[in-house]
N, C-alpha and C positions, 0 to 999 in steps of 0.2 A: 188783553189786546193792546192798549194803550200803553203798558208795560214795554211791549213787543217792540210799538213803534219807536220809543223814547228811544232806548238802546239801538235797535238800529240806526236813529238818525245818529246817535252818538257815536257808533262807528264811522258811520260814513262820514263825517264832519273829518273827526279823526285821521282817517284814509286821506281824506284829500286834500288836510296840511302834509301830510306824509308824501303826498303825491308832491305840490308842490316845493316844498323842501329836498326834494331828489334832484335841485338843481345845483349845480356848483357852491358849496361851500365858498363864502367870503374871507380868502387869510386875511389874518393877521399879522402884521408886519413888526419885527421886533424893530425897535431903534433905543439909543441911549436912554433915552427920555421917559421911555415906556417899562424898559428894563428894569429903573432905578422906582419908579411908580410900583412895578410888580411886587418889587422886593420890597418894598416898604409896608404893601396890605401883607403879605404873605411873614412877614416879619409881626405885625402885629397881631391878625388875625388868625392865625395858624400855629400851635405852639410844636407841634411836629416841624415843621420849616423852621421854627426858632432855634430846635435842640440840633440844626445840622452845622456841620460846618464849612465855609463860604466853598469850597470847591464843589461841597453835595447842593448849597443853595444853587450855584449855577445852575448844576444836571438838572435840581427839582425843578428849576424854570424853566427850562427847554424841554423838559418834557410835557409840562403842565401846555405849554404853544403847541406844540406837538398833537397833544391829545384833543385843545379847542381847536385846532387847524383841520381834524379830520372827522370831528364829530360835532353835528349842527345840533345850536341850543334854539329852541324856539317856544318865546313868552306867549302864552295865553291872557288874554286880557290886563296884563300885569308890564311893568318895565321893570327891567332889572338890570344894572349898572356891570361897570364894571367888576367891580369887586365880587358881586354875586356871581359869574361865570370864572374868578379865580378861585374861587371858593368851592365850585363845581370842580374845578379841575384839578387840583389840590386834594380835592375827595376821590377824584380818581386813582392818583397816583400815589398816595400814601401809602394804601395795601400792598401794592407793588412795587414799591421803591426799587428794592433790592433785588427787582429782574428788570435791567436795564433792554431787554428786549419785548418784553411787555405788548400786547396788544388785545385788545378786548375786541373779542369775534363778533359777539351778539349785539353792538351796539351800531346806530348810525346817527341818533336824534335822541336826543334828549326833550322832554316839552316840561315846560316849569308855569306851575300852577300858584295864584297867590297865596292860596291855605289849602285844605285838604280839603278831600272830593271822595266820592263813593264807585262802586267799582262798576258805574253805568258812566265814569269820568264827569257826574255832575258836583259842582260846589257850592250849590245855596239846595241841597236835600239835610234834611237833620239826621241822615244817615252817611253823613259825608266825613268819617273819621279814616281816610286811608292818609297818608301823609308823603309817601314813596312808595313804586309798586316798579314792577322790571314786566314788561307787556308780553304776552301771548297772542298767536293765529295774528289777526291781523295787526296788531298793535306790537307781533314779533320785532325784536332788535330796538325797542324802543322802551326807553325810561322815562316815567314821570315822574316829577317832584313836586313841591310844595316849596315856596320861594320862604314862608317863617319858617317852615322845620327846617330848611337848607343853614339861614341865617342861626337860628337857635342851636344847632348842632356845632356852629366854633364860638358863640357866643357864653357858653355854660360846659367848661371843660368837667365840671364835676359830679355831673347828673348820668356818664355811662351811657349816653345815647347822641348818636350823629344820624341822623338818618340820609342822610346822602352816602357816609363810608358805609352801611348798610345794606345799601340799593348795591351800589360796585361790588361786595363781598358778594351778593345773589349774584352777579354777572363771573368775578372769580370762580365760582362754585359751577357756573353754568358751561364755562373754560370747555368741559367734556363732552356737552351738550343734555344734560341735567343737571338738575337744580333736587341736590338732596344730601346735601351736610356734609360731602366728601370734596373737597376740591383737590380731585384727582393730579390736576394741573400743579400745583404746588408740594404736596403729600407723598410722601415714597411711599409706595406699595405696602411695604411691610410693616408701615402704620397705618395700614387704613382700618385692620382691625381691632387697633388698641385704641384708636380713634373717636370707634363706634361703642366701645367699651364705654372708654369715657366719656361721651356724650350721655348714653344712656342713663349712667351714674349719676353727672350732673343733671338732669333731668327728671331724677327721681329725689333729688336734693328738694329741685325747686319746686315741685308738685307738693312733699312734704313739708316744706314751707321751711328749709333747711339751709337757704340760700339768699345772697342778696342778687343774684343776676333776675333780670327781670323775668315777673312771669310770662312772657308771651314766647321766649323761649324755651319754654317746654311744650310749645306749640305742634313744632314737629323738627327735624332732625337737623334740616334749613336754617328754619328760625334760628335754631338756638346758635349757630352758627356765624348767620348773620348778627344775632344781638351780641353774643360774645367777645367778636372781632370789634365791636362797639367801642366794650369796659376794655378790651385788650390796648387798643389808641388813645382812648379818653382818659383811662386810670390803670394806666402798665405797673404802678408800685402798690396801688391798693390790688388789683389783681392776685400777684405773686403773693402777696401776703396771706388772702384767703383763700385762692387757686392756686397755690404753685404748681399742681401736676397739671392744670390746664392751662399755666401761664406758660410753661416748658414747650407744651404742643406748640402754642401760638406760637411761641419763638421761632421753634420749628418750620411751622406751614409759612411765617412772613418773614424769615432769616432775619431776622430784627434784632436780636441781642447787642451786638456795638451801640445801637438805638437808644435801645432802653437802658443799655446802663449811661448810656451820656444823660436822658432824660431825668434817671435817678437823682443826680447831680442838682437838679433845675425843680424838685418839691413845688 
């Protein structure tokens, strides 16, 4: 019973920042000053932004404004700078670079949490290991994060896990209105079953212990998906080397190849 009521007030707490953040979005105003600020975190903090070149840096900026102009981030107990909501935004639009029409349906609110939390959204339970989660029923259209795995994820280019470009790849995937390893939205048809093929495969790699992709992606179809799209951004030349048939898809679903081989270049 005390179970019951936790979680319910945790919704309801929940619901009624949501309620209040349903009010006007506060832009952001680009000017000189800010622009050259932008480029300079996203210059050093981002090595995706690094490998483009200064016409695609612009696009990535304007979209990156774009994206925090229409989608409200709101701290829990926590401050977070600017840099952290570039960092957000960056994570949005890396997946999708390469569809300059882009728009994520299921999102309106972001809420960023200082460390992980459990899926009653509290953070001092010792059952509090979620780090980023993409919300249901009422907490629909809403993403949570975790302000250290946000930072950790551009902080450790070599460990194959971002958990923010993660949370966005559930929401790509969600594009069709589920969330289950297909992002229809990107995907031509007539790969969605070679797709599933090879998920399967790789999946039966990692349960065998055949594989260095992480185990939580042999989770379920999602998962692997989301963790994939991880090693695919964080380590696109270690990828191709021990996935090529899965580096090939990715290329595919995030029309990336110009990307990566500029990447290539940059070890």
């Amino acid at each position: 019973m005390k179970y019951i009521f936790l979680v319910t007030v945790a919704f309801v707490l929940i619901y009624l920042i949501k309620l209040v953040n349903r009010k006007k979005i506060k832009k952001i105003k680009m000017n000189p000053k800010r622009f050259q600020l932008w480029n300079e975190i996203l210059e050093k903090e981002v090595r995706f932004f690094h490998n483009l070149n200064n016409n695609e840096k612009d696009i990535f900026l304007d979209r990156v404004l774009k994206f925090l102009n229409s989608v409200k981030v709101t701290p829990v107990n926590v401050e977070i700078s600017e840099s952290d909501k570039l960092l957000i935004g960056a994570s949005a639009i890396i997946p999708v670079f390469a569809f300059p029409k882009w728009e994520y349906l299921y999102l309106d609110e972001i809420i960023v949490y200082q460390s992980s939390f459990n899926e009653r959204y509290d953070t001092n339970s010792k059952d509090n290991n979620i780090l980023g989660m993409v919300g249901s029923g009422v907490m629909s259209n809403t993403m949570i994060l975790s302000l250290k795995a946000l930072r950790h994820g551009f902080e450790n280019e070599r460990d194959k896990m971002n958990t923010a470009i993660h949370e966005f790849v559930h929401l790509i995937d969600k594009q069709d209105g589920i969330i289950d390893g297909v992002p229809s939205a990107l995907l031509e048809s007539n790969y969605i079953v070679p797709w599933l093929e090879l998920i399967n495969k790789e999946i039966d790699d990692i349960t065998n212990d055949k594989s260095d992709i992480r185990d939580y992606g042999a989770y379920n179809k999602s998962e692997f998906f989301s963790i994939a799209s991880e090693y695919f951004f964080e380590r696109p030349i270690l990828m191709e080397r021990k996935h090529p048939e899965l580096f090939k898809f990715m290329n595919r679903i995030y029309d990336r190849t110009p990307k990566m081989r500029r990447a290539k270049k940059r070890k």
